[in-house]
MIDREN-395487 format. One line per field, with one value per residue (C-alpha): residue number from 0; residue in three letters; chain; x, y, z negated. Coordinates in nm, 4 decimals. Last residue first. Example, Ala and Ser with C-alpha at 12.3 -4.5 7.8 and 13.67 -1.06 7.14 Angstrom:
pos	c(1 0)
code	c(SER ALA)
unit	c(A A)
px	c(1.3670 1.2300)
py	c(-0.1060 -0.4500)
pz	c(-0.7140 -0.7800)
This chain:
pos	c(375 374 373 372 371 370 369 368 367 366 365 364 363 362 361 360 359 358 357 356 355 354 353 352 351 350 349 348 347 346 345 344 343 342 341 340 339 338 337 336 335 334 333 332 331 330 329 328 327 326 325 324 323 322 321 320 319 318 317 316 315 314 313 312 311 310 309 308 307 306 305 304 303 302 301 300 299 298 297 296 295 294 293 292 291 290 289 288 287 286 285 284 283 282 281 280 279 278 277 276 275 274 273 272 271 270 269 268 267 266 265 264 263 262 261 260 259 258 257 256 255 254 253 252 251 250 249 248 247 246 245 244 243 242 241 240 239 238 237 236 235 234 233 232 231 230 229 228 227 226 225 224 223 222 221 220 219 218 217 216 215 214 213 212 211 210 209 208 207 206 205 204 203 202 201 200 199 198 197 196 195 194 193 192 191 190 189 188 187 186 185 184 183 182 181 180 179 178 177 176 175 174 173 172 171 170 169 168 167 166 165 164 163 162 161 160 159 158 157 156 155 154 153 152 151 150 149 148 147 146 145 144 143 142 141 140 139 138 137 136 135 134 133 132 131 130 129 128 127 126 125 124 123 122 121 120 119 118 117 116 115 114 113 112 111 110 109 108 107 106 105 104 103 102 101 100 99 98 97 96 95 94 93 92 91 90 89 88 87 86 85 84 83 82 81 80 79 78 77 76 75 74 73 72 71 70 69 68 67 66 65 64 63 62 61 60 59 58 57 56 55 54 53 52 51 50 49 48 47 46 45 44 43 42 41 40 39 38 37 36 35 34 33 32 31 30 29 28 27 26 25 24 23 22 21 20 19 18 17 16 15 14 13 12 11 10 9 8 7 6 5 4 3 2 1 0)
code	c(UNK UNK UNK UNK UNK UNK UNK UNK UNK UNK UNK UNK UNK UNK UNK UNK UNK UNK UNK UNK UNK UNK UNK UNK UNK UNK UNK UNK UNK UNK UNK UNK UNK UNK UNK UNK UNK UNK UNK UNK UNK UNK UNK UNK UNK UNK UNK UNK UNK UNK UNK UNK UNK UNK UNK UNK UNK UNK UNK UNK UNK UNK UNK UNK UNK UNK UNK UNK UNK UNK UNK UNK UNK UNK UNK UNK UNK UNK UNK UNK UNK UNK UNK UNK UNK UNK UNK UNK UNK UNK UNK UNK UNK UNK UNK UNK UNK UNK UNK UNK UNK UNK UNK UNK UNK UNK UNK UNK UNK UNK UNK UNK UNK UNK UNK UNK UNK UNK UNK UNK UNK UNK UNK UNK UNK UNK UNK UNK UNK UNK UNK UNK UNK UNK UNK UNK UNK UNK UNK UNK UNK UNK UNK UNK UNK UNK UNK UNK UNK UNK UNK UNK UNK UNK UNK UNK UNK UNK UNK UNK UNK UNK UNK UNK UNK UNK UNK UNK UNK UNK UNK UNK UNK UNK UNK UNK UNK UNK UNK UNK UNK UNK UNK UNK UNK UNK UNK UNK UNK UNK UNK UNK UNK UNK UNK UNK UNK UNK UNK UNK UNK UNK UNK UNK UNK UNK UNK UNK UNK UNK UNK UNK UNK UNK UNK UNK UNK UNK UNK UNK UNK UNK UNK UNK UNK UNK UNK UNK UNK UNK UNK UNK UNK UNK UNK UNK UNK UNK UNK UNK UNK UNK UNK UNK UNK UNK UNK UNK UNK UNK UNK UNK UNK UNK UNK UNK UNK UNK UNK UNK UNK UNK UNK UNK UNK UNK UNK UNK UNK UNK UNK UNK UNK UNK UNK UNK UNK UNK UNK UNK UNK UNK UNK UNK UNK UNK UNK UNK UNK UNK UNK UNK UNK UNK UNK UNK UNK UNK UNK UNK UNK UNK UNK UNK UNK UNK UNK UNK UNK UNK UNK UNK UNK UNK UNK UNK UNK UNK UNK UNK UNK UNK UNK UNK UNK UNK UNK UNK UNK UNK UNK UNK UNK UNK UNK UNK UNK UNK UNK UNK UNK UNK UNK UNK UNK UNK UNK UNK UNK UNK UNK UNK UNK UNK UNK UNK UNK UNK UNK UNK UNK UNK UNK UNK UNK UNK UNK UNK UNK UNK UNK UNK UNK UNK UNK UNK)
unit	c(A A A A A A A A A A A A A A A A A A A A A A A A A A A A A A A A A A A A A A A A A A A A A A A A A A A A A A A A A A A A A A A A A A A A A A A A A A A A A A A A A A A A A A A A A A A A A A A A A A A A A A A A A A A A A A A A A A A A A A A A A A A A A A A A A A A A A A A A A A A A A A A A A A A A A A A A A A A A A A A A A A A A A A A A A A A A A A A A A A A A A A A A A A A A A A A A A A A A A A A A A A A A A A A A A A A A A A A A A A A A A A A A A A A A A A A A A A A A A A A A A A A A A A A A A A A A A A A A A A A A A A A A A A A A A A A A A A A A A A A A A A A A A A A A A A A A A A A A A A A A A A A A A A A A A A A A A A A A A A A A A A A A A A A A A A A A A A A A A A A A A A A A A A A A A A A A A A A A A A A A A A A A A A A A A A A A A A A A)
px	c(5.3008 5.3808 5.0027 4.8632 5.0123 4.8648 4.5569 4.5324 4.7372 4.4060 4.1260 4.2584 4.2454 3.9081 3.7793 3.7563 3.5192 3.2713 3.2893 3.2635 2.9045 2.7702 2.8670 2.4860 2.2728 2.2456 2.0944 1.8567 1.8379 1.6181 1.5488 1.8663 1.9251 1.5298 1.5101 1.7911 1.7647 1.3979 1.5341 1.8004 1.5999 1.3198 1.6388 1.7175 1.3271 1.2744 1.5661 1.4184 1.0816 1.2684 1.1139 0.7073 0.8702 0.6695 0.5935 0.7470 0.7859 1.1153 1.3704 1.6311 1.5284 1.3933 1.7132 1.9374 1.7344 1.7834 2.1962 2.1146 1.8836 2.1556 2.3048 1.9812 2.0919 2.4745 2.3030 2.0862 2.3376 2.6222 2.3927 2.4045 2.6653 2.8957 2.5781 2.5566 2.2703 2.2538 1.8666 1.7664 1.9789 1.8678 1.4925 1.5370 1.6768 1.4208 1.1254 1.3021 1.3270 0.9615 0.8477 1.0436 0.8371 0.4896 0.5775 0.6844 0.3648 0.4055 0.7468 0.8734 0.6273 0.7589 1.0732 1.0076 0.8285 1.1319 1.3353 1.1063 1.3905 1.2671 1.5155 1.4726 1.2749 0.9508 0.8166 0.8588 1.0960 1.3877 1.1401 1.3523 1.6854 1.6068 1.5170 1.7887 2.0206 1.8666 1.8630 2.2733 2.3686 2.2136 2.3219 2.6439 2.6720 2.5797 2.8204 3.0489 2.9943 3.0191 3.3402 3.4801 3.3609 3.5191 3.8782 3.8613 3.8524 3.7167 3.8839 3.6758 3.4379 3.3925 3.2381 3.0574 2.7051 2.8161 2.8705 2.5380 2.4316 2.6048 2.5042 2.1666 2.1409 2.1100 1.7245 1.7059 1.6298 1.3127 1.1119 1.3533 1.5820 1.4273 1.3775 1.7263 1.7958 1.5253 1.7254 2.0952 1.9601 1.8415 2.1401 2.3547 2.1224 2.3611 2.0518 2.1173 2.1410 1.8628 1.6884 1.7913 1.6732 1.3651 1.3256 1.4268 1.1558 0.9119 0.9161 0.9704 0.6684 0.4850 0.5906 0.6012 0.2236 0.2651 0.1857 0.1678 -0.0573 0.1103 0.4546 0.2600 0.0655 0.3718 0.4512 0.1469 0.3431 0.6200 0.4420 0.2903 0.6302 0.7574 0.4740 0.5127 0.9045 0.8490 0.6267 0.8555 1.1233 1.4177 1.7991 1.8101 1.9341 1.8038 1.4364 1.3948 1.4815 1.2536 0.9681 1.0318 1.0162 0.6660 0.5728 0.6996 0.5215 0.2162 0.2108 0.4028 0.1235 -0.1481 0.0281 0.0090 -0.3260 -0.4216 -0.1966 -0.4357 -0.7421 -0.6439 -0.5352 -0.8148 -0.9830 -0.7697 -1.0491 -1.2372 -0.9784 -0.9005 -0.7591 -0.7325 -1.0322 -1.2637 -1.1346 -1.1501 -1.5257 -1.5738 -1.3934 -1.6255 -1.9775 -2.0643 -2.0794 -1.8533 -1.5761 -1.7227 -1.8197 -1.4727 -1.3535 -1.5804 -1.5295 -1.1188 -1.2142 -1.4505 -1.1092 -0.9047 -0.5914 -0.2842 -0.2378 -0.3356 -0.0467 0.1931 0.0304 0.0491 0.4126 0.5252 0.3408 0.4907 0.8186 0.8684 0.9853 1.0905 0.7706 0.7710 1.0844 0.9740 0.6297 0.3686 0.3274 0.4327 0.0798 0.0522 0.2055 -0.0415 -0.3625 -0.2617 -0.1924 0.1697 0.1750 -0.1804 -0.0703 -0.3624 -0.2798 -0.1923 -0.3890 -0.2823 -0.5643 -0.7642 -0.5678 -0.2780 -0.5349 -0.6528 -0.3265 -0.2136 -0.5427 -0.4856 -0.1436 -0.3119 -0.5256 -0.2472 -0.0575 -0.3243 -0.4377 -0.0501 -0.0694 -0.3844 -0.2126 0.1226 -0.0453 -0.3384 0.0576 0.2134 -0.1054 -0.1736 0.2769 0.1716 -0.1501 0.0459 0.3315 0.0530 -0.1943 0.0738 -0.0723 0.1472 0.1383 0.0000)
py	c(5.3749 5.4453 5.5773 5.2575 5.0881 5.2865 5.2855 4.8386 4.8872 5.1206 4.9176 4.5658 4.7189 4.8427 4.4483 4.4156 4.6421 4.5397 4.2017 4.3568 4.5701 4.2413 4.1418 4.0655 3.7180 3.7378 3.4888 3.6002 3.5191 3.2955 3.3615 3.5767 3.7881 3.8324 4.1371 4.3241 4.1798 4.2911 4.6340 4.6626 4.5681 4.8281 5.0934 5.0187 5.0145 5.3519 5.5668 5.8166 5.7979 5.8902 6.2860 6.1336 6.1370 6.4764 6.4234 6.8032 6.9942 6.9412 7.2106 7.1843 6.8712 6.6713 6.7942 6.6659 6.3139 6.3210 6.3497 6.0083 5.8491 5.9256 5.5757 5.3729 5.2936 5.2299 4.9801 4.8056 4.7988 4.6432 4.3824 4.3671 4.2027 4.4516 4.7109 4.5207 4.8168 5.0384 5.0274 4.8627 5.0918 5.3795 5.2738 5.2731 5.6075 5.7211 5.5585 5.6673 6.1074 6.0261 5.8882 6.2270 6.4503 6.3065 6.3151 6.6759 6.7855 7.1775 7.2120 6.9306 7.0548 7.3983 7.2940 7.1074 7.4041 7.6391 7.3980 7.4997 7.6902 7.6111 7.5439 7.6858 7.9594 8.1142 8.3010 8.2823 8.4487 8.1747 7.9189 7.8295 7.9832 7.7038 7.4228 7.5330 7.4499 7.1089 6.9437 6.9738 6.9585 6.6448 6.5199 6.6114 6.4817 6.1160 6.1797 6.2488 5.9634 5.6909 5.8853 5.8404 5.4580 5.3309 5.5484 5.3951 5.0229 4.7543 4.4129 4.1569 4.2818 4.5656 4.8347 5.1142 4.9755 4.9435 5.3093 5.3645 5.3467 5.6933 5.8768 5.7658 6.0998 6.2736 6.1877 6.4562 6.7205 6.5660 6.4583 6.5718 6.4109 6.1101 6.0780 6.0781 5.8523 5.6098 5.6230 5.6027 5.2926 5.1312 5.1631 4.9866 4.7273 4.5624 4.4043 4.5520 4.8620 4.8563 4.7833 5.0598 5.2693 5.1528 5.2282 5.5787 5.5937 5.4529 5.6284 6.0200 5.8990 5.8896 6.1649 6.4049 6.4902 6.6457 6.4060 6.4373 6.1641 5.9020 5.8513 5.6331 5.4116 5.3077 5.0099 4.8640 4.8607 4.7487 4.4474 4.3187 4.3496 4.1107 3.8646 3.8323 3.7833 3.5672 3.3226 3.3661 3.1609 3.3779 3.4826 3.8135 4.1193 4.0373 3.8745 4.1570 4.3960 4.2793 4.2827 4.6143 4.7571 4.4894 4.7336 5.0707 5.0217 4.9762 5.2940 5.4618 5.3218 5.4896 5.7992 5.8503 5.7805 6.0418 6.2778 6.1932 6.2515 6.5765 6.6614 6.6023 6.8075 7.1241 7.3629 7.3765 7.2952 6.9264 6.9930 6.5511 6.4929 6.6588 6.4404 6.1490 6.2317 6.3056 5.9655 5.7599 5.9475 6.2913 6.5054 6.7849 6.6784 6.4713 6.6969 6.8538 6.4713 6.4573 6.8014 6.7645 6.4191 6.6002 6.8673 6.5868 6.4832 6.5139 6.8239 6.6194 6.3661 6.6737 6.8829 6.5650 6.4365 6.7991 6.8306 6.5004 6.5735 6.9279 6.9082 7.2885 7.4148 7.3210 7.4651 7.7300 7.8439 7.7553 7.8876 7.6883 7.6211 7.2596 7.3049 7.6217 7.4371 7.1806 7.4029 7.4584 7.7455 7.7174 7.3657 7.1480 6.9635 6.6769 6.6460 6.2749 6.1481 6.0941 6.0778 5.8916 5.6141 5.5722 5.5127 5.2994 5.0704 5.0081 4.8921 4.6661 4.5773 4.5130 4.3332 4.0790 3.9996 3.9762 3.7337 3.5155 3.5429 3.3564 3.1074 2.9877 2.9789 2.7911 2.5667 2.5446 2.4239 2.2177 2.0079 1.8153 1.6937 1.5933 1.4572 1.2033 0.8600 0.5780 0.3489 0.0000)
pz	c(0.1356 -0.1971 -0.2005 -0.0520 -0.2612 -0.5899 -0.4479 -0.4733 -0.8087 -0.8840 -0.7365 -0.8321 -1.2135 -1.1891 -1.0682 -1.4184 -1.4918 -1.2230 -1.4619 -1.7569 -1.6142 -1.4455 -1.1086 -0.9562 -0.9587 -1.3121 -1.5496 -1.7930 -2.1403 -2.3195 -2.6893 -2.7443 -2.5405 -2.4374 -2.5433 -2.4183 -2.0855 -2.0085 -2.2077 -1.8930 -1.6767 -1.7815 -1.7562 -1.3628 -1.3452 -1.5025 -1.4188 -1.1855 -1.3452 -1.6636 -1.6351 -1.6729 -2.0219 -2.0858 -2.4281 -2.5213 -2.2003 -2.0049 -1.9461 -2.2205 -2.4384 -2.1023 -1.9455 -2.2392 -2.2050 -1.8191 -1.8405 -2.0918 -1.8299 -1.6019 -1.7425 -1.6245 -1.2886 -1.3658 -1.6226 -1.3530 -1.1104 -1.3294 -1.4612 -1.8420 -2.0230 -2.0499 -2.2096 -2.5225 -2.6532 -2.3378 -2.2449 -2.6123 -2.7914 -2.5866 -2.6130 -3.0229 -3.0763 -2.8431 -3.0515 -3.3568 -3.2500 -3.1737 -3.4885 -3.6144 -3.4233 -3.5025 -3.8364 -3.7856 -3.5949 -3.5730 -3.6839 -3.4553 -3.1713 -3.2071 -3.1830 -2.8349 -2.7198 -2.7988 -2.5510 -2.2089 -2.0154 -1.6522 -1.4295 -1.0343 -1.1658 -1.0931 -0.8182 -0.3761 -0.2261 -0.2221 -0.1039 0.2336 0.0995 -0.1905 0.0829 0.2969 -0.0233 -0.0943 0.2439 0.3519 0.0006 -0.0754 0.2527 0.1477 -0.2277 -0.0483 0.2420 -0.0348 -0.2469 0.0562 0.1192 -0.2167 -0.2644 0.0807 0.0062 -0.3340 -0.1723 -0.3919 -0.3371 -0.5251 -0.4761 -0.2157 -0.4238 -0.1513 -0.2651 -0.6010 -0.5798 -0.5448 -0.9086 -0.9639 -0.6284 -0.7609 -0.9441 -0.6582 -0.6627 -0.9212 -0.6502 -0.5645 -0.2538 0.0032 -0.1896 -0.2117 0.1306 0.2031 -0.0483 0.1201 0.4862 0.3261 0.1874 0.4815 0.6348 0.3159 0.2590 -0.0303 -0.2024 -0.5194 -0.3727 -0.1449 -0.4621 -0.6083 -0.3273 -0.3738 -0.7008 -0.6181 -0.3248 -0.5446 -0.8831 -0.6627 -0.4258 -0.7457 -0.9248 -0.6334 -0.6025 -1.0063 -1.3289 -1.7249 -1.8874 -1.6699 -1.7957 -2.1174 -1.8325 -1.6902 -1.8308 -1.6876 -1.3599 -1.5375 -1.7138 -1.3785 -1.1892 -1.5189 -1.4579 -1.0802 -1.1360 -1.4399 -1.1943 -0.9119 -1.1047 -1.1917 -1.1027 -1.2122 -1.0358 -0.6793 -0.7791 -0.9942 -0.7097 -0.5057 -0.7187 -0.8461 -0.4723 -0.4772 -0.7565 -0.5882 -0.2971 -0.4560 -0.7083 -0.3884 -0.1114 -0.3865 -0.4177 -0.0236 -0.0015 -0.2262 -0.0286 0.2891 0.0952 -0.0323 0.3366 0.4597 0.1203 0.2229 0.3219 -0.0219 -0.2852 -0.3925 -0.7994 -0.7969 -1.0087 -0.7528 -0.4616 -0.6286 -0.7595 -0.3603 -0.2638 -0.5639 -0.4051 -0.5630 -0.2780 -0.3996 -0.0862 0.1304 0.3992 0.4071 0.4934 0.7744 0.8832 0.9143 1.0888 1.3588 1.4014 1.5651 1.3139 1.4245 1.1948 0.9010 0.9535 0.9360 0.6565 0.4593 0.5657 0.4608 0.1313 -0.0087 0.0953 -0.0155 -0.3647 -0.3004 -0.3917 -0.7826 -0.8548 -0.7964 -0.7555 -0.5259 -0.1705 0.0615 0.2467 0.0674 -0.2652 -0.2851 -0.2157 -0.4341 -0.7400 -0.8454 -1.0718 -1.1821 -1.3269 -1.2958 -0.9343 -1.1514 -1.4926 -1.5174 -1.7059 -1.3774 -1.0902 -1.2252 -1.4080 -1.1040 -0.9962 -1.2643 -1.1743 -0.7979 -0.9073 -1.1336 -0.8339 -0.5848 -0.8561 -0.9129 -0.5245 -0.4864 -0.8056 -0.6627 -0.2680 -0.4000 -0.6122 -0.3685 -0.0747 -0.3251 -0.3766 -0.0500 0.0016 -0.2844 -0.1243 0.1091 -0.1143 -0.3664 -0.1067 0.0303 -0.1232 -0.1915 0.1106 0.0000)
C-alpha cells in the first residue's frame, strides 16, 4: 500500500493559507495605525503649516521645506481631468467615511483632490513601511517567518505612542528611512541612493543615515577607506545639492529653520513633575535597552539607532514636550536593537549581519590596509 501524499500536497496550500492570513493581518493593522494617524494625530492642525499652505508653498519654515509630500500631490493632481477635481470637491462635507476622512485631515475647500491623494500617500508609507520592516527583519536576524510576521505586527502597533503628534512628512519620513535601512542591510547599493534621495527631499534629518550607510561602503573583510569616504560624500552632497535650494527656495517665507522649544520642556517638569520624572526613567530605560551590550548587536541596527542620541538633544532643544514622533528616523534600527535586548537571554537572535565587535575588528585591516597605501 502506497502511503498517502496529502501531507506533502496540502503544505505548499497551507504555506501559501499562512502567508495570505498574516498579509491579510498586517495590511489591516497597518490600515489601523493610519486611522489612528488621521484621527488622534492632529496633523494639518498647526496654523503654521496648514494643508492648504504646505501645498501652495506657503507655510512656515521649517515646515515648507519638507517638500516631498506636497510635490508628488500637486503633481499627480495636476494630471488629473477637471470632472475628478469636482468629484472629490463633492465629497468633501458630505458625511460618508472619505468626507469624515477628509474633515479629520484639515481638507480645505479647493484642495480636497489633493487631500485625498496625500491620504493615500500615508497609507502606502504605514504599509510600505511594515513589509520595509519585514525585510529587514528577515536580513538582520535569522528567523522563522512566523516571528518575522509577529515582530512586523508588534512594530506597527509600536507606533501608536509617535502618533498623537503628526505632520504629512511623518509617514513617508518612517518609510523611506526604514527603507533605506533595509537597502542597507541588504547591500542594494542603487536602490539605496534612490530612497535617500527621497528622504531628503522629505526631511532634513534623513542625513542621518550617512552613519548606518557606511556598512554599505564596508567591504568585509577588506574595507577600503577610499570606498567609505566617497560613498559619504556623495551622500553629504546630494544632501547639499537638495537642501540648500530648498532654503533659498522658502527663504521668504516666516519662521525659523530650528525652533527653540526647551522652555516648554521645563515647564512641563514644573508643571507635571511626576509626570516629568516617569519620563526622565522611561528614556533612561529605552537607551539601555537600544545600546545596553551594544557589540553584540547587529552592526546595522546599532549604527541605525546611534543618532537616536543626536535626536534626544534635538527633542530637548527644538522638540515639544511628548513629541517622540522625532525617533521615526531611528525607530526600526532601535526596535531591533530592544527585540535583541530582550530576548538575550530567553532565546536570542541569530544574526545574519557582522555584528558591532565584529565590524570592529575588521578596523584594524582598514588602517594597516591605508597605511600601505600611504607608503606607497
Amino acid at each position: 500500500m502506497q502511503p498517502s501524499q496529502n501531507p506533502t500536497r496540502t503544505e505548499p496550500v497551507a504555506s501559501r493559507l499562512s502567508q495570505v492570513a498574516w498579509f491579510t493581518i498586517i495590511v489591516l493593522a497597518g490600515l489601523a495605525i493610519f486611522l489612528f494617524f488621521v484621527f488622534f494625530s492632529g496633523v494639518n492642525s498647526n496654523t503654521r503649516a496648514s494643508f492648504a499652505d504646505v501645498m501652495t508653498g506657503e507655510a512656515h519654515r521649517p515646515f515648507v521645506t519638507r517638500v516631498l509630500v506636497p510635490w508628488l500631490t500637486r503633481g499627480i493632481a495636476a494630471m488629473m481631468p477637471e470632472s475628478i477635481h469636482g468629484g472629490a470637491e463633492s465629497l468633501l462635507g458630505s458625511g460618508g467615511p472619505i468626507g469624515t476622512l477628509l474633515t479629520e485631515y484639515g481638507s480645505p475647500p479647493g484642495f480636497a483632490l489633493e487631500a485625498i491623494i496625500s491620504l493615500g500617500l500615508q497609507l502606502l508609507s504605514v504599509l510600505g513601511f511594515a513589509f520595509a520592516f519585514r525585510g529587514l527583519f528577515n536580513n538582520v536576524y535569522k528567523v522563522q517567518p512566523l516571528v518575522s510576521n509577529l515582530m512586523t505586527l508588534v512594530a506597527l502597533l509600536g507606533l501608536t505612542p509617535m502618533l498623537f503628534f503628526g505632520y504629512i512628512y511623518d509617514l513617508p519620513n518612517l518609510f523611506l528611512t526604514t527603507l533605506a535601512l533595509f537597502c542597507i542591510a541588504a547591500q542594494r547599493k542603487t536602490a539605496y541612493w534612490a530612497v535617500f534621495t527621497l528622504a531628503v527631499f522629505n526631511k532634513e534629518t534623513a542625513v542621518v543615515l550617512v552613519v548606518p550607510a557606511v556598512l554599505l561602503f564596508w567591504d568585509f573583510p577588506r574595507p577600503s577607506l577610499r570606498k567609505i569616504i566617497i560613498g559619504a560624500a556623495a551622500q553629504v552632497g546630494i544632501f547639499l545639492a537638495i537642501r540648500i535650494p530648498l532654503g533659498l527656495l522658502f527663504r521668504n517665507n516666516p519662521g525659523e529653520a530650528f525652533e527653540n522649544h526647551l522652555l516648554d520642556h521645563i515647564d512641563m517638569f514644573m508643571d507635571y513633575p511626576v509626570l516629568g520624572v516617569i519620563s526622565i526613567f522611561v528614556a533612561i530605560g529605552m537607551l539601555l535597552l537600544v545600546f545596553g551590550s551594544w557589540q553584540k548587536k547587529p552592526a546595522v541596527a546599532v549604527l541605525g539607532a546611534l543618532p537616536g542620541l543626536l535626536f534626544v538633544v534635538l527633542f530637548l532643544l527644538s522638540g515639544i514636550a511628548f513629541e517622540i514622533r522625532i525617533f521615526y528616523e531611528v525607530y526600526a534600527a532601535g526596535f531591533l536593537c530592544i527585540l535583541y535586548s530582550l530576548l538575550a537571554r530567553k532565546a536570542p537572535l541569530e544574526s545574519q549581519l557582522p555584528s558591532m565587535q565584529q565590524w570592529m575588528d575588521s578596523l584594524p585591516a582598514l588602517l594597516s590596509r591605508q597605511a600601505r597605501s600611504s607608503a606607497e
